[in-house]
C-alpha positions as CSV (number, residue, x, y, z in Angstrom):
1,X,18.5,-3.4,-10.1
2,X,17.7,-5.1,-6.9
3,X,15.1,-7.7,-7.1
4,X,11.3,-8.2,-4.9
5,X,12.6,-10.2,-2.7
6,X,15.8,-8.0,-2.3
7,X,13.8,-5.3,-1.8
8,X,11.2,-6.3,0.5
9,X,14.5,-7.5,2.7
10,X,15.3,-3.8,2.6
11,X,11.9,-3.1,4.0
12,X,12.0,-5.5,6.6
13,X,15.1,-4.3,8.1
14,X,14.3,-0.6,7.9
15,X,11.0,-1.4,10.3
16,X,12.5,-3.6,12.4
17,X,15.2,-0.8,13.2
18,X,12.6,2.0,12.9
19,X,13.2,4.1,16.1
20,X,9.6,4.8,17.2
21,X,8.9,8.4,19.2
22,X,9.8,8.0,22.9
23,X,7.0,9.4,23.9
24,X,4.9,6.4,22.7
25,X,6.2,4.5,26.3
26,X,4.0,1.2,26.5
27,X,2.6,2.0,23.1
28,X,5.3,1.6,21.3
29,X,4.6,-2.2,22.0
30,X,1.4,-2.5,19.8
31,X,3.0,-0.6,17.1
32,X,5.7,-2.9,16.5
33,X,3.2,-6.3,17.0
34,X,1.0,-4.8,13.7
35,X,4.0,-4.2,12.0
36,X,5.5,-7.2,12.6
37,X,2.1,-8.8,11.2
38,X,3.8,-11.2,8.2
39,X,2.3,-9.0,5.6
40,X,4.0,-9.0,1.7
41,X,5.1,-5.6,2.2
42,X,3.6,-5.1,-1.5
43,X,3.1,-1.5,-1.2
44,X,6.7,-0.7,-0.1
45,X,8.6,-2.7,-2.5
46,X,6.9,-0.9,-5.2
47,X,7.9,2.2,-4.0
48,X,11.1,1.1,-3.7
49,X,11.4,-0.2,-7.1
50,X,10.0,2.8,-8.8
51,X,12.1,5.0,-7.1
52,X,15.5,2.7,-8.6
53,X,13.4,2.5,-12.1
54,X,13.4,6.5,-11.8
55,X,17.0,7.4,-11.1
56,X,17.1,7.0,-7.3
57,X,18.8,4.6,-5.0
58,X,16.0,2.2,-2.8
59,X,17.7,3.5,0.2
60,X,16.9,7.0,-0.7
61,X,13.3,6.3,-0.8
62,X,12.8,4.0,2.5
63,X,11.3,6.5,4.6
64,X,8.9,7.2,2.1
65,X,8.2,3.2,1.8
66,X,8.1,2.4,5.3
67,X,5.4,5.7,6.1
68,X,3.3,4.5,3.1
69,X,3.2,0.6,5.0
70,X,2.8,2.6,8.3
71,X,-0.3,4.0,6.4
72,X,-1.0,0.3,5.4
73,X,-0.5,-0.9,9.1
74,X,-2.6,1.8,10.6
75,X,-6.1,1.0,8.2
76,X,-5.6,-2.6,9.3
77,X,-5.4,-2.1,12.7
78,X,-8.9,0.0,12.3
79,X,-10.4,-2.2,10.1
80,X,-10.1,-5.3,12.4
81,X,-12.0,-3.1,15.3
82,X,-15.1,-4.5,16.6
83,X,-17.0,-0.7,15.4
84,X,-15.6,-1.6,11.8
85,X,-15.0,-5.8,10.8
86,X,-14.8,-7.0,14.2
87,X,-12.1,-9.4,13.2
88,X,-10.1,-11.2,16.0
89,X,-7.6,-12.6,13.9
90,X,-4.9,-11.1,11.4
91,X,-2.9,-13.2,9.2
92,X,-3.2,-16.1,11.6
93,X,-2.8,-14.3,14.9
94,X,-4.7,-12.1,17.1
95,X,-5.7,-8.6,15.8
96,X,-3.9,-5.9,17.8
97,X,-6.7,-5.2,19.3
98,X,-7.7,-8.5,20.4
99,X,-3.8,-9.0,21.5
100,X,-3.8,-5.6,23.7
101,X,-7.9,-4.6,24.1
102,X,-9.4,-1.9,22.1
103,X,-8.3,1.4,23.5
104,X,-5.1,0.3,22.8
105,X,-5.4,-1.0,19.5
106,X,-7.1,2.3,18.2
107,X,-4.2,4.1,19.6
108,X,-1.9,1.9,18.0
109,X,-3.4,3.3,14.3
110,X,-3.5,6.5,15.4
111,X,0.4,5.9,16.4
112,X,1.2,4.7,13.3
113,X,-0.2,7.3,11.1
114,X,1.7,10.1,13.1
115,X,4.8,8.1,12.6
116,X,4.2,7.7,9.0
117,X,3.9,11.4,8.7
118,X,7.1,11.8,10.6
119,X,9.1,9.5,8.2
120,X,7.7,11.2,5.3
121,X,8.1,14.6,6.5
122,X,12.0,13.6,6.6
123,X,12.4,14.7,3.1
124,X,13.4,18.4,2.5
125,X,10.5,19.1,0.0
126,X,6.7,18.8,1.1
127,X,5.6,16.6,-1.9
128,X,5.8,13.5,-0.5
129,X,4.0,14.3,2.4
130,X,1.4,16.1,0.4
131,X,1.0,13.0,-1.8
132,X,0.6,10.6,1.4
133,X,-1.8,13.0,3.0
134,X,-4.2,12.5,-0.3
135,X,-3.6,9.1,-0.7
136,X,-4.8,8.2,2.8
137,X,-8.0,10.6,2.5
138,X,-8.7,9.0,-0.7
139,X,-8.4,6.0,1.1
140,X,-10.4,6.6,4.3
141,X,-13.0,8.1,1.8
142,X,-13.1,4.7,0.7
143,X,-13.4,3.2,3.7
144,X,-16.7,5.4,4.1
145,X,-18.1,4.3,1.4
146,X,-17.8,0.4,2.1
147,X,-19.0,0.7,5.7
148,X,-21.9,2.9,4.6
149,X,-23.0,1.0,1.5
150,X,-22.9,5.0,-0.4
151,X,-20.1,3.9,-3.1
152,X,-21.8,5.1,-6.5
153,X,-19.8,2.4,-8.1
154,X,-17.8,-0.1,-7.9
155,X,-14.7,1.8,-9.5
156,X,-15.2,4.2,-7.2
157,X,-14.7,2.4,-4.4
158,X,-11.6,0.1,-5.2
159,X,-9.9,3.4,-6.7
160,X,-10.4,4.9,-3.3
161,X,-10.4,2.2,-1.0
162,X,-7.3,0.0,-2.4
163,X,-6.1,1.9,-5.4
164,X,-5.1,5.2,-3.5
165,X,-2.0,3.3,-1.6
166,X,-0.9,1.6,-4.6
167,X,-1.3,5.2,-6.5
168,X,1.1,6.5,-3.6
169,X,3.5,3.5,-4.2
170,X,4.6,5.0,-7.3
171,X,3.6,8.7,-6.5
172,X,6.4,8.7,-3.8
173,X,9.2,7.3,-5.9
174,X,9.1,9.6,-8.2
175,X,9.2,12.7,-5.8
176,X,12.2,11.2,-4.4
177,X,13.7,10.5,-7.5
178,X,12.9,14.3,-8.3
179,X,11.2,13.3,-11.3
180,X,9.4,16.3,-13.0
181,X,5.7,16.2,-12.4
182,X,5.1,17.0,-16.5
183,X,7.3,13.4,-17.1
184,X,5.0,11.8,-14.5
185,X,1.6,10.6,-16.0
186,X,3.0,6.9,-17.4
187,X,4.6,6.1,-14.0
188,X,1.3,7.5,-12.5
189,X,-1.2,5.5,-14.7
190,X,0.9,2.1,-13.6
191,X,0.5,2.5,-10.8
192,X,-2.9,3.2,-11.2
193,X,-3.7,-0.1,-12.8
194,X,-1.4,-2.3,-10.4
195,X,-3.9,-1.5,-7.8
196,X,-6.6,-2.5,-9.7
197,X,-5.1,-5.2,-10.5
198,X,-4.2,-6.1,-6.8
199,X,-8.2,-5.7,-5.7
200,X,-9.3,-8.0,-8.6
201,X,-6.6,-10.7,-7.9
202,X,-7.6,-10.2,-4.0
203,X,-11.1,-11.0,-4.8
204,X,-10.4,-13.6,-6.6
205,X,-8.5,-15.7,-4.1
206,X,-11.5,-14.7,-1.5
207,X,-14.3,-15.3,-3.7
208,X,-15.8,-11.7,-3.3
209,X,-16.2,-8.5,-4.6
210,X,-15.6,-8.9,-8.5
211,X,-16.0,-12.5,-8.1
212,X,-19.7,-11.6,-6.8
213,X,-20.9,-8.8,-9.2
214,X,-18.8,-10.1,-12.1
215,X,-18.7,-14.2,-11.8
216,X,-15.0,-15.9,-11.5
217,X,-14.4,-15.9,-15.5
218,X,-15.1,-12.6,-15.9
219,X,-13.2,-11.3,-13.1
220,X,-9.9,-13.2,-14.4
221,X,-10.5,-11.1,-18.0
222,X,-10.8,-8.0,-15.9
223,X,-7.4,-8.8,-14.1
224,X,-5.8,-10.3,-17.2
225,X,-6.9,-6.7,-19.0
226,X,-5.5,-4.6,-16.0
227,X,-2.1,-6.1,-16.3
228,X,-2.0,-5.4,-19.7
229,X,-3.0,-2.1,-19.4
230,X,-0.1,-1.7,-16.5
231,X,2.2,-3.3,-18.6
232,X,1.7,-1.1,-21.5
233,X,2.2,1.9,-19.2
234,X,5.5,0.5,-18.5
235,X,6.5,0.3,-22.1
236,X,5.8,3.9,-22.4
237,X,8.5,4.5,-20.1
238,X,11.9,5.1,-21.0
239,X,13.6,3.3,-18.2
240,X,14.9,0.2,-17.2
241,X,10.7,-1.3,-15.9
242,X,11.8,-4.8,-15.5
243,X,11.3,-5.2,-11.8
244,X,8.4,-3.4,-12.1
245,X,7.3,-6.2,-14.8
246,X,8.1,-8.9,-12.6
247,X,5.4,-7.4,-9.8
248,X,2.8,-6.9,-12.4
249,X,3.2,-10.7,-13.4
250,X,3.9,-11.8,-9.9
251,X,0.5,-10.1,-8.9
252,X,-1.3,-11.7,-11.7
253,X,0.0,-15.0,-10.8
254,X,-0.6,-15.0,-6.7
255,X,-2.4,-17.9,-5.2
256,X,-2.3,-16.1,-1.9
């Protein structure tokens, strides 16, 4: 079993070889600059890591990681528009919009969800791409709700907004790994909770969202309890889980 950091290296060199459409031209530029963004590749090492849990080799499953951090890329890039957060920076550099001007940088999302559908698309059976399809309009629904104010909770919200990604991680891996969707609900409700789990701990570290409504004690118990829960998912398992233990604690335990 390969390890995080073994598998996000995976990650990093399937991107940074990814062969982007020709017909991108000048585009293609901006894609690569918000992919190349320092990000933890979180998202893609889990799929990769369930998909080896499950039976498959990580290899096997990269185009399925690499569209769901396309995905990832692509609601950044948005996100840091002036119409939605107006954010100029991104991890300590210039946004891609603020790096290549706005009509650019909203056609640099809307490049990198079409490539992420191409990747997926790659497999011979539509499940994947039918799982990434839902997972980003969950995701965009979730988006609506935040810039709107219309969540009717705050479940509701992260399960959309953050949660449908993470959901997808693990969703992914096991079509790849051609694990039968009646053996699929413990993988399913892991993955469930590690996005949970990822909102709480990223509110946290920014002093919002649970850290508002709930108060900092409060919101540690919450996180505490939703890597429990994802941890007793993973005992239900029957499968070697213990990379997939070492994320859930490595979540828990991120400063940053």
């Amino acid at each position: 079993m390969l390890t995080p950091d073994e598998l996000r290296g995976l990650v990093e060199d399937y991107l940074g070889g990814l062969a982007l459409t020709p017909e991108l031209h000048g585009q293609a530029e901006s894609v690569r600059y918000a992919l190349e963004g320092g990000g933890k590749r979180v998202r893609p090492v889990l799929c990769l890591a369930t998909a080896e849990a499950a039976g498959a080799s990580p290899e096997e499953a990269l185009p399925a990681a690499a569209a769901l951090e396309l995905v990832h890329s692509f609601s950044l890039v948005h996100d840091d528009l002036p119409a939605l957060d107006d954010d100029q920076l991104r991890r300590g550099r210039p946004s891609t919009w603020a790096a290549y001007g706005e009509a650019v940088g909203i056609l640099a999302g809307d490049a990198l969800l079409a490539e992420a559908f191409r990747l997926v698309l790659s497999y011979p059976a539509p499940h994947a791409g039918r799982e990434l399809a839902q997972a980003t309009l969950g995701m965009i629904g979730g988006q609506y709700l935040d810039v709107t104010g219309t969540a009717p909770d705050e479940e509701t919200l992260h399960r959309l907004k953050t949660g449908c990604l993470f959901a997808a991680a693990v969703g992914l891996a096991l079509w790849v790994a051609e694990v039968p969707e009646a053996e699929q609900a413990p993988w399913r409700a892991f993955g469930g909770e590690l996005g949970l789990l990822f909102q709480i701990v990223d509110d946290i570290l920014d002093g919002d969202g649970y850290v508002v409504t709930h108060g900092a004690a409060e919101a540690r118990r919450l996180a505490d309890e939703a890597a429990g829960r994802a941890q007793a998912a993973l005992d239900g398992i029957g499968a070697d889980t213990s990379v997939l233990e070492e994320i859930v604690s490595g979540l828990k335990a991120r400063t940053a």
